[in-house]
C-alpha positions as CSV (number, residue, x, y, z in Angstrom):
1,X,29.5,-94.1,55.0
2,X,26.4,-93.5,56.9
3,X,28.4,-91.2,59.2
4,X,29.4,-88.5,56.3
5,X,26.2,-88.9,54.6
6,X,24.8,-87.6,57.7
7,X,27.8,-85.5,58.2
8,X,26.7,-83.8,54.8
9,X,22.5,-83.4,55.5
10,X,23.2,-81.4,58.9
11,X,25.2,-78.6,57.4
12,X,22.6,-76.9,54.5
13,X,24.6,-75.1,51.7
14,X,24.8,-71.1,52.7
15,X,23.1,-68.7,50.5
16,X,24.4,-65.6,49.9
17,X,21.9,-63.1,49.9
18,X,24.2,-60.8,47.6
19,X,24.4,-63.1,44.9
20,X,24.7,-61.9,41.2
21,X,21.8,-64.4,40.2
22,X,19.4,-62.9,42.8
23,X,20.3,-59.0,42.0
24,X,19.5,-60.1,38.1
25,X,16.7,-61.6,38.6
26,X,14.8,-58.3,40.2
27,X,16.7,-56.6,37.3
28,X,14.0,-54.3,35.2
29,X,15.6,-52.6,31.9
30,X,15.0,-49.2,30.9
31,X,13.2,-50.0,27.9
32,X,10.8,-52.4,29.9
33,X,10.3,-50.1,32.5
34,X,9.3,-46.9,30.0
35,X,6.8,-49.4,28.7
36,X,5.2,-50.5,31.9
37,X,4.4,-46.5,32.2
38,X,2.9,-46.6,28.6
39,X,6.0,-45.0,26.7
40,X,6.8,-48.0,24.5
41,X,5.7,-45.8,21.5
42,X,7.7,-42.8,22.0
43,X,10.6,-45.4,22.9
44,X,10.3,-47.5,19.8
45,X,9.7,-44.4,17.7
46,X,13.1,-43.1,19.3
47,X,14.9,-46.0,18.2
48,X,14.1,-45.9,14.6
49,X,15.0,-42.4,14.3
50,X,18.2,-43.6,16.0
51,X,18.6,-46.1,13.5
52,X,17.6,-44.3,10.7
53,X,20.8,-41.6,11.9
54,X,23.1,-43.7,13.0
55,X,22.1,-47.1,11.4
56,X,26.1,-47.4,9.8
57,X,29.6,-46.6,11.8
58,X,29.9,-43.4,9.4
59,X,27.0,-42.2,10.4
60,X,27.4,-42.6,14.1
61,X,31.2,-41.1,13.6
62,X,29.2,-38.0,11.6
63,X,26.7,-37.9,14.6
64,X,29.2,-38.0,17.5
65,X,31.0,-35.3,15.8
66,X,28.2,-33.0,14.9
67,X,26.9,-33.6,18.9
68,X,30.7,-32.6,20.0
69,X,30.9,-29.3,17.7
70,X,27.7,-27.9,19.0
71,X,28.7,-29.1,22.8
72,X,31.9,-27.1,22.6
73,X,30.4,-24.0,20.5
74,X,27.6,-23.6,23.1
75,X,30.3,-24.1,25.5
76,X,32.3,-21.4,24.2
77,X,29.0,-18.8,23.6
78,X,27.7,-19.3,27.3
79,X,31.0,-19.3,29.1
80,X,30.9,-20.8,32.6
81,X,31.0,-18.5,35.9
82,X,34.2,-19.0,37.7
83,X,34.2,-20.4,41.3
84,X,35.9,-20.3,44.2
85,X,37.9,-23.5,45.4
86,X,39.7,-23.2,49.0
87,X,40.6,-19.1,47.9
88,X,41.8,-20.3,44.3
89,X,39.8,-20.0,41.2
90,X,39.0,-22.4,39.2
91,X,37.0,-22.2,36.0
């Protein structure tokens, strides 16, 4: 017994310096880190209006849709160039 309790102290547990807990715990969000460079206001103010817009499922729906109209109008007003792939075209 003595032998595997000793067996057991000479061989310390191996940390992995890659470890998910270690990566989380240096972890700073987005929203903390806008506030550390004094934009909590503009961020909190931001995410009333977002509330305010999209506060329900129907609204977001409404939102994501009037977003995706005006993406593929502008899209179709200010065509893109066409490029040159490996002497093909590709637009």
């Amino acid at each position: 017994m003595d032998a595997d309790r000793e067996h057991r102290d000479s061989n310390p547990p191996v940390t992995d310096s890659n470890d998910v807990e270690d990566v989380l715990r240096n972890h700073i969000s987005f929203s903390k880190e806008l506030r550390l460079q004094g934009l909590g206001k503009c961020l909190q103010c931001c995410r009333v209006m977002l509330h305010h817009v999209a506060g329900t499922p129907e609204r977001a729906w409404l939102l994501f849709s009037l977003i995706f109209i005006l993406e593929t109008v502008i899209v179709a007003i200010f065509r893109p160039k066409t490029i040159k792939l490996l002497n093909a075209t590709h637009q």
